[in-house]
C-alpha positions as CSV (number, residue, x, y, z in Angstrom):
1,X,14.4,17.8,30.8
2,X,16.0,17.1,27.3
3,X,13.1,17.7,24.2
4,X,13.0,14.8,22.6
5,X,14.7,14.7,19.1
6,X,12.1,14.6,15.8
7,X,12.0,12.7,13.3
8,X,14.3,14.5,10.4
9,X,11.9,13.4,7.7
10,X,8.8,14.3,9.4
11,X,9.7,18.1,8.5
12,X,9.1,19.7,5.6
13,X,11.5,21.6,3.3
14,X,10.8,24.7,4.7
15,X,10.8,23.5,8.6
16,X,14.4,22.8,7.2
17,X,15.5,25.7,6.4
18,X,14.1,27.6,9.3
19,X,16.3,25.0,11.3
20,X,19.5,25.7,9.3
21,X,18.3,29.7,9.2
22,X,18.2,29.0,13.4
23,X,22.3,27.8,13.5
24,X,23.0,30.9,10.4
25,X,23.3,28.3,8.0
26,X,22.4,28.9,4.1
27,X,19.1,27.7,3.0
28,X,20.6,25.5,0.6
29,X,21.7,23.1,3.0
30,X,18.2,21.7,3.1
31,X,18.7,20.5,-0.5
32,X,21.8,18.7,0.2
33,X,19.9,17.2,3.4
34,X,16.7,16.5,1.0
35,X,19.5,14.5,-1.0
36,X,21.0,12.6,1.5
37,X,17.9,11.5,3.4
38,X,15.3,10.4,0.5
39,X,17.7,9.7,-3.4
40,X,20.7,8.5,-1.6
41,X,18.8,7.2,1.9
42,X,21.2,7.4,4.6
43,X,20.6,6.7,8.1
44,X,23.2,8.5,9.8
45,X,24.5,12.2,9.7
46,X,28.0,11.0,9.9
47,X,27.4,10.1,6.2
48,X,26.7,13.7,5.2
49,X,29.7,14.0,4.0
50,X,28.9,17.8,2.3
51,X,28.0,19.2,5.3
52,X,30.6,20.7,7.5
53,X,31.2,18.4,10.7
54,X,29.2,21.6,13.3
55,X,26.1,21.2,11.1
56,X,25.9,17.7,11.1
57,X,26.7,17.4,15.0
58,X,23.7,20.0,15.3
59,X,21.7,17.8,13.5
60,X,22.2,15.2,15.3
61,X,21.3,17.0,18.5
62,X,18.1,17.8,17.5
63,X,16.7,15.0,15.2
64,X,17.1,11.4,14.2
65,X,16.9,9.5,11.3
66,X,14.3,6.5,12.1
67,X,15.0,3.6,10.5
68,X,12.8,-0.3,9.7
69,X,14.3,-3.7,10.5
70,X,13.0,-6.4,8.5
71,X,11.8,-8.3,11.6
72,X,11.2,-12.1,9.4
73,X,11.4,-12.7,6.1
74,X,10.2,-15.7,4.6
75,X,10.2,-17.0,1.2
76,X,7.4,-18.5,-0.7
77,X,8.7,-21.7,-3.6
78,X,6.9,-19.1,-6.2
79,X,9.8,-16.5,-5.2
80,X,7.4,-14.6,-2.9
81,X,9.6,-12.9,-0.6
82,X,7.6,-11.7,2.5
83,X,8.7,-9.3,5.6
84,X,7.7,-8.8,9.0
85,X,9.2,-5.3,9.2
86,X,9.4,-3.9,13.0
87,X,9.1,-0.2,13.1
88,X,11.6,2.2,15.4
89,X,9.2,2.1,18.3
90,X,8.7,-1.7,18.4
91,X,5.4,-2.5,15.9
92,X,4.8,-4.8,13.4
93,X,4.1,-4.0,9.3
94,X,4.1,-6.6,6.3
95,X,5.7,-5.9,3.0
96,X,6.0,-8.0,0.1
97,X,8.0,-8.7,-2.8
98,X,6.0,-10.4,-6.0
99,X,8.1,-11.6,-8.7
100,X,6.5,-12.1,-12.6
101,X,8.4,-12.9,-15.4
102,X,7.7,-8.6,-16.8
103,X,8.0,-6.8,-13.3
104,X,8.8,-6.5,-9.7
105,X,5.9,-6.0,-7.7
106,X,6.2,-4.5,-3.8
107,X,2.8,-4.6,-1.8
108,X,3.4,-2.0,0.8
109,X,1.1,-1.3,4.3
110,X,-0.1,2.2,5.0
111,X,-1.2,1.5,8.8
112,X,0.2,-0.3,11.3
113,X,-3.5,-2.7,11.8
114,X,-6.7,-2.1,9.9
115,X,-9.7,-0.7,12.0
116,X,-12.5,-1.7,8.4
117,X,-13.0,-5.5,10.0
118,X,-13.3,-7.0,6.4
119,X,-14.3,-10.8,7.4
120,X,-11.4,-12.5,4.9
121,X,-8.4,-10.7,5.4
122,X,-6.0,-11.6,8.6
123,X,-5.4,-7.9,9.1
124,X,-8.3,-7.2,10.6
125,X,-8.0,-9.3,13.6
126,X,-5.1,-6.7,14.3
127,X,-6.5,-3.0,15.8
128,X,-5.4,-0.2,13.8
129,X,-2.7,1.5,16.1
130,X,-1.6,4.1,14.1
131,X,-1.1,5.7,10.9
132,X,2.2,5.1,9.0
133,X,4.6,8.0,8.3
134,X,5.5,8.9,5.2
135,X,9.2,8.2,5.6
136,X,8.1,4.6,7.4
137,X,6.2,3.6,3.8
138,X,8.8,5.4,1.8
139,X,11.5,2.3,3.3
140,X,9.2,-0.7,2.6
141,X,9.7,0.1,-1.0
142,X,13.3,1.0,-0.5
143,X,13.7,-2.0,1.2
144,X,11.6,-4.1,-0.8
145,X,13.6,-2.6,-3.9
146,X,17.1,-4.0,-2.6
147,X,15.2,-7.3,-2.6
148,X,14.1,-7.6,-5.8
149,X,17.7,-6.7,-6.8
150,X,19.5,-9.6,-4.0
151,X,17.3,-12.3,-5.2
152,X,16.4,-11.1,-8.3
153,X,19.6,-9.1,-10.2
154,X,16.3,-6.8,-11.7
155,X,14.5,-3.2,-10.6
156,X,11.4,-2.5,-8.6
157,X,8.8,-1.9,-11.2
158,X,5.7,-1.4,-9.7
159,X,4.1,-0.7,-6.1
160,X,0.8,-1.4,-4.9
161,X,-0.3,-0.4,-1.5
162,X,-2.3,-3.5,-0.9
163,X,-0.7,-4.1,2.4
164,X,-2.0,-3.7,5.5
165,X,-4.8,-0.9,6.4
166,X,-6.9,1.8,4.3
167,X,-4.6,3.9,2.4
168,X,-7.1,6.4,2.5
169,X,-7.5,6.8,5.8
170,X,-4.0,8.0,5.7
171,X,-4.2,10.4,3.2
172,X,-2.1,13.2,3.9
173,X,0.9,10.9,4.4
174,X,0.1,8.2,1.8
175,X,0.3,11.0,-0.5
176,X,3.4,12.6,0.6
177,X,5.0,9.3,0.4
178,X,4.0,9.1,-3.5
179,X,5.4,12.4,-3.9
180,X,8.8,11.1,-2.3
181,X,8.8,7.7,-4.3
182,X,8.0,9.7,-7.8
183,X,10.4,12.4,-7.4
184,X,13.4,13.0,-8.6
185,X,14.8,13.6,-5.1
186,X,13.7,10.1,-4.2
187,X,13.1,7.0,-6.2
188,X,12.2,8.4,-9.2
189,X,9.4,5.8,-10.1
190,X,7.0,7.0,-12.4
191,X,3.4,7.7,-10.7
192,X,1.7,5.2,-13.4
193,X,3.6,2.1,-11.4
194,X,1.6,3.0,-8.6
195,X,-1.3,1.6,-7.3
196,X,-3.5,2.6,-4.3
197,X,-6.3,0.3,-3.4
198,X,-8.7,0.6,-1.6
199,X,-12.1,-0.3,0.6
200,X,-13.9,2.0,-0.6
201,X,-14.5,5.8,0.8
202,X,-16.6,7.7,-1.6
203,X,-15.8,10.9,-0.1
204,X,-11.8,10.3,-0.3
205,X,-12.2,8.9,-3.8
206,X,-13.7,12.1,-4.6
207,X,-10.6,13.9,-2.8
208,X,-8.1,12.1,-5.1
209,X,-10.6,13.0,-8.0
210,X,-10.4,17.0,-6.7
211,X,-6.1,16.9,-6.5
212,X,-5.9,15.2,-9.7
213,X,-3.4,12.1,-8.6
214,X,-1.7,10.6,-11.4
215,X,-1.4,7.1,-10.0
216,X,-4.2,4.5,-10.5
217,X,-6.4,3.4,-8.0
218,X,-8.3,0.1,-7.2
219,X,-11.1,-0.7,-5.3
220,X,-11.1,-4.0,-3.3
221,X,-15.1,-5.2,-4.5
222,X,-15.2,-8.7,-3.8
223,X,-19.0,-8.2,-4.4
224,X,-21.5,-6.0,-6.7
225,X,-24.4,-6.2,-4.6
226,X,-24.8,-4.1,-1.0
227,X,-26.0,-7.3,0.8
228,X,-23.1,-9.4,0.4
229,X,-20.7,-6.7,0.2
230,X,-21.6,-5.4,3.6
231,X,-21.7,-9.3,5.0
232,X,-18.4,-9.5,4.5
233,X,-17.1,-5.5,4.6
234,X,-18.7,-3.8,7.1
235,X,-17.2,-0.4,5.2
236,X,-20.3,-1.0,2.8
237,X,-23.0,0.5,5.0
238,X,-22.0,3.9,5.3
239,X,-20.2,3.9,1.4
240,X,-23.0,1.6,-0.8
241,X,-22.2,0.9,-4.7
242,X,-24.3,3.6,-5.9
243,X,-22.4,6.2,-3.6
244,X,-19.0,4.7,-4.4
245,X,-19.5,4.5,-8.7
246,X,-20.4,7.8,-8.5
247,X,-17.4,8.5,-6.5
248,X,-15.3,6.0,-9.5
249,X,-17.2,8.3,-12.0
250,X,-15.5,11.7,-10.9
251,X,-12.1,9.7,-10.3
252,X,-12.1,8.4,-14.2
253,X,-13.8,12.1,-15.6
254,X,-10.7,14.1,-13.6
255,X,-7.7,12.2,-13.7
256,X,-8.7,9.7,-17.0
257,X,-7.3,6.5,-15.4
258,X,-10.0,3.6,-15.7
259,X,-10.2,1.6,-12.3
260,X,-9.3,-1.4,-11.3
261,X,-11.6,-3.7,-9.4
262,X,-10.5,-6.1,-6.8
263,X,-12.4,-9.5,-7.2
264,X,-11.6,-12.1,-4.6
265,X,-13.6,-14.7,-5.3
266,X,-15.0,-17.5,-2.0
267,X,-16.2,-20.3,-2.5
268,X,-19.8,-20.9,-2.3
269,X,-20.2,-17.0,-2.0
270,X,-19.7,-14.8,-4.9
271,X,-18.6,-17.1,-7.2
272,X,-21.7,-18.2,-9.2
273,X,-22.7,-16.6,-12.4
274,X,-25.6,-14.6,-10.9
275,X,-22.4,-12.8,-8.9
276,X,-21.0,-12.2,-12.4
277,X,-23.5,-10.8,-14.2
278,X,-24.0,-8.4,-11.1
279,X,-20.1,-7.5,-11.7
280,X,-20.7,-7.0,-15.4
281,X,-23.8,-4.4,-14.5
282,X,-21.3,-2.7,-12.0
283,X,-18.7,-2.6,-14.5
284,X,-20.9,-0.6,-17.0
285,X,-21.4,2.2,-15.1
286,X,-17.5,3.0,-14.0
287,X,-14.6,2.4,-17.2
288,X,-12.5,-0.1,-15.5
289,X,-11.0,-3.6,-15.7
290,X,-11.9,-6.9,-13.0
291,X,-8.7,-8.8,-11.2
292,X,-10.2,-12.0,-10.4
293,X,-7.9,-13.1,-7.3
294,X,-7.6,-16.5,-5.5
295,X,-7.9,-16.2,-2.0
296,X,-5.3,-17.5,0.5
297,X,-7.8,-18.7,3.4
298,X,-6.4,-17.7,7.3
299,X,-6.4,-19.6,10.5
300,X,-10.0,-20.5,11.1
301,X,-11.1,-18.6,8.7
302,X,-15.1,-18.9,6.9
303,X,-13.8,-18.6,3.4
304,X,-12.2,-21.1,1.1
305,X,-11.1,-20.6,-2.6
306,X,-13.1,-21.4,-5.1
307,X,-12.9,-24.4,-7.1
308,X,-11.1,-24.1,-10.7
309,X,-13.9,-24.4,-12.7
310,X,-15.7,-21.6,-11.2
311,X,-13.3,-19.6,-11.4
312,X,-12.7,-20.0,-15.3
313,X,-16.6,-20.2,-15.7
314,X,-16.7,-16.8,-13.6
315,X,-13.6,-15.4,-16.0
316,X,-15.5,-16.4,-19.1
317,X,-18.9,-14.7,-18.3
318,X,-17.0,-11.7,-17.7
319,X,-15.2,-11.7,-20.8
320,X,-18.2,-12.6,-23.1
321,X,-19.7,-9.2,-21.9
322,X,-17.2,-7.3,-22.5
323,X,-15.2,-6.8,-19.1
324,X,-11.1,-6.8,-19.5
325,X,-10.5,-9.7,-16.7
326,X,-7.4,-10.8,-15.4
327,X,-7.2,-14.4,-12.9
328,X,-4.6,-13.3,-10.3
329,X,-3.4,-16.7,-9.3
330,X,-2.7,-17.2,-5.6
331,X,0.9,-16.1,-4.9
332,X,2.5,-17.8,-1.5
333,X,0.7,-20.5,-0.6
334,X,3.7,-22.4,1.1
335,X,4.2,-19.3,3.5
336,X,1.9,-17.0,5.8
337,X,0.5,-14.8,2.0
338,X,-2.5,-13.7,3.7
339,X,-2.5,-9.8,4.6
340,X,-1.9,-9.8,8.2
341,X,-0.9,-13.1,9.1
342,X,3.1,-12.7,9.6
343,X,2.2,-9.3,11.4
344,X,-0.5,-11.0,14.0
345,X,2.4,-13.5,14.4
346,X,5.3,-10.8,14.9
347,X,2.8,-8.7,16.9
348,X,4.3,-6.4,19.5
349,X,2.3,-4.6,21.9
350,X,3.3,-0.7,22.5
351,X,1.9,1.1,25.5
């Protein structure tokens, strides 16, 4: 029976070398494969072109390159742009591309489903199946990137892994994805365009506190009391506001990066003025800054946006105590914007 071939960019650089060390090949041959495979991102060996044709027929008898497809791709009147991209064994992920008038936003997933159950978001009617590798995030910004510049003429400025799952709960590999994006044997972005959000897990915030990251984080609130928040993110009971500001506290002391918190605001649910003065007491005890952000309501779904005049009453409150507040106006509304929805709708099932 033939091994299966690996995943070339699952190895590290030294799981490289011991390969080309295997066929008496020098070590620096892992550099030029490091170059080829994440700065100049080729996807087949034949395009190696600096490696002498025996190394790159042994490479391809041992490993692959895997590759995305963008699967759909619709396009919001706003100049949204978002992607059902299908993975090489057959699932489903979401990528976006957000236009503004100053950057080029791509929201990125980290996990192919969400397994947090967060009652609002469309992703978590899909089961987590898996963890994404760090090559298979590293190519919805590269391919999120040549979108920006095909519709656009203009670079990728910023990523946000706002997409579908925990980032967290992919650590190792969110991480080493970052790494790739922020080197210069990648994409070269600058770790301060990056932003990893997330549900809340005091004892990983504490992690990225202990290593230091330089990229900013977020923390998806949505609402500054336990009760509510665990109505509507079950996530809540075993990682409670006191437990998670604390958490924010080390993040801000070790890395100095103030947080930003995630405030989708419901109608009839967390957008009256008692809900903002409990975000303005929150807010005190962790240096940060509020997105106020419109929901885009699912299928069936509980929650509708808030009216207008909440919202800018909500905005004001926050501002008149002191909190730096941005309104995050709803981006998509024409096409399937909620996290999840394209996916659940380009949903393949893998044994």
């Amino acid at each position: 029976m033939v091994d299966k071939k690996k995943n070339l960019r699952s190895l590290s650089s030294q799981q490289i070398i011991d390969f080309f060390e295997s066929i008496d090949q020098p070590k620096f041959r892992a550099n030029q494969v490091d170059q080829w495979l994440w700065q100049k991102q080729v996807k087949t060996f034949e395009e190696m072109t600096n490696l002498p044709l025996p190394v790159r027929e042994a490479l391809d008898q041992h490993f692959v390159i895997n590759e995305l497809t963008i699967a759909e791709e619709q396009v919001s009147d706003d100049g949204t742009v978002k992607c059902a991209i299908r993975l090489h064994d057959g699932m489903v992920v979401e990528a976006v591309l957000i236009p503004a008038k100053d950057r080029m936003t791509a929201c990125i997933s980290s996990q192919v489903g969400c397994s947090l159950t967060c009652a609002f978001c469309a992703t978590g009617r899909l089961k987590r199946m898996r963890n994404l590798e760090p090559d298979e995030i590293f190519d919805q910004v590269v391919a999120i990137k040549l979108m920006a510049e095909t519709h656009f003429n203009k670079p990728l400025t910023n990523i946000v892994y706002m997409g579908m799952g925990e980032p967290l709960l992919n650590y190792k590999n969110v991480l080493t994805s970052i790494y790739r994006i922020t080197h210069d044997m990648g994409l070269g972005m600058a770790a301060k365009r990056i932003t990893v959000s997330t549900a809340g897990i005091d004892k990983m915030i504490q992690k990225l506190a202990e290593d230091e990251v330089r990229f900013r984080l977020a923390l998806s609130l949505h609402a500054a009391n336990d009760v509510k928040r665990s109505e509507i993110m079950p996530i809540n009971d075993q990682n409670t506001l006191d437990s998670l500001a604390k958490s924010l506290q080390l993040f801000h002391q070790k890395t100095k990066n103030r947080v930003t918190f995630e405030y989708i605001i419901f109608k009839d649910f967390n957008d009256t003025i008692q809900d903002a003065k409990e975000l303005v007491a929150f807010c005190k005890k962790v240096p940060g800054r509020v997105n106020i952000i419109e929901y885009n309501p699912i299928d069936d779904g509980r929650f509708e946006q808030a009216d207008p005049d909440k919202v800018d009453a909500f905005a004001g409150y926050l501002e008149k105590n002191g909190v730096t507040v941005n309104i995050r106006r709803s981006r998509g509304k024409d096409i399937d914007a909620a996290c999840g929805q394209l996916a659940n709708k380009n949903e393949v099932s893998v044994a």
